[in-house]
Structure formats: structure tokens, C-alpha cells
C-alpha positions in Angstrom: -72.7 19.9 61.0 -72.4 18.8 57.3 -69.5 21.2 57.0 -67.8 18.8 60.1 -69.0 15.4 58.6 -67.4 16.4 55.2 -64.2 17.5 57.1 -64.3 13.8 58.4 -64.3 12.5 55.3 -60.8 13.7 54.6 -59.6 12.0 57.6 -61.2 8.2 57.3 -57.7 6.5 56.2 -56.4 8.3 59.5 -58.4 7.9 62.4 -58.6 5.3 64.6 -61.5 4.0 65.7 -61.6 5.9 69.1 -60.5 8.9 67.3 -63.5 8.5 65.1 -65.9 7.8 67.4 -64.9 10.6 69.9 -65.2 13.3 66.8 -68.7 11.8 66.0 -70.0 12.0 69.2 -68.6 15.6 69.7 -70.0 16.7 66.4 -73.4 14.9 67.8 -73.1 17.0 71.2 -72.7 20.2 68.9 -75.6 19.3 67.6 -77.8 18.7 70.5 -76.3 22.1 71.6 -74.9 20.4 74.3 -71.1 22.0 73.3 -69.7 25.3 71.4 -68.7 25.0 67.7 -65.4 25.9 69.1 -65.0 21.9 70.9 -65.4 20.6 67.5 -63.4 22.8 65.7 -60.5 22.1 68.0 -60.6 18.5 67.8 -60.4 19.0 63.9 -57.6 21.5 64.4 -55.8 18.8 66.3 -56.0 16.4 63.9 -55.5 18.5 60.8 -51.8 19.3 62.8 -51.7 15.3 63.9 -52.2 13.9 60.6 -50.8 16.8 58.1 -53.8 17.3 56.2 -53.0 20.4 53.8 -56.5 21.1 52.1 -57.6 21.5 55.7 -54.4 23.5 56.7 -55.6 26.7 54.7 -58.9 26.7 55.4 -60.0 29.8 57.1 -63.0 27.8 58.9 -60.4 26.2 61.2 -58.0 29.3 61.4 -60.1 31.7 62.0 -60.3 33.3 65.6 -63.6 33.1 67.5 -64.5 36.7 67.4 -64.6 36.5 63.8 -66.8 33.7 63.4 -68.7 34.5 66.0 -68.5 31.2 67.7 -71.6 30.2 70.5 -70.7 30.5 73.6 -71.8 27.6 75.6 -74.2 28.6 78.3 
């Protein structure tokens, strides 16, 4: 989760509030393992497109495909 809160950081002159507050509280849910890494790392994938963020464009964190990062599966 620090990885996701310091990938927020490069968004804070972007988001709205809302937009802020949903990615906190799915980061949160993450977490709790209440939701797969791979609902977080969506919503960061959308906004890295939304909001043209290039650092974040070539990291392989966010472009990798599941089976490679062996993302949790939600139960």
C-alpha cells in the first residue's frame, strides 16, 4: 500500500475530491483484503490514461499483466 499512496502523490493537483476519496478508500479495502490488487491498480491505470501522467505511463507495476505479478485473486 505505500507503493499506491506514493502513486497518489503524483496525482494531488488532478484529482477531485471524489476521485480522491474513492482511490483512498479502495486502497483502504486492498488493505483490509477486502478487494484484489488488481481493483486498485485499475483505478490508477485509469487515471494515469485520464490525466496523462508519463512517469507512471512506463512503469511496469501498472503495465504488467496479472499472471506476471501474480496478482490475489479475490476469494
Amino acid at each position: 500500500t505505500n507503493v499506491m499512496m506514493h502513486m497518489l502523490g503524483y496525482f494531488k493537483k488532478d484529482l477531485t475530491g471524489d476521485e480522491k476519496q474513492e482511490m483512498l478508500e479502495i486502497i483502504k479495502a486492498y488493505r483490509g483484503e477486502m478487494v484484489p490488487l488488481v481493483v486498485p491498480l485499475t483505478l490508477f491505470s485509469h487515471y494515469v490514461r485520464k490525466y496523462d501522467q508519463p512517469y507512471l505511463k512506463q512503469q511496469t507495476y501498472l503495465n504488467s499483466h496479472s499472471t506476471s505479478l501474480k496478482l490475489r485473486k479475490h476469494a
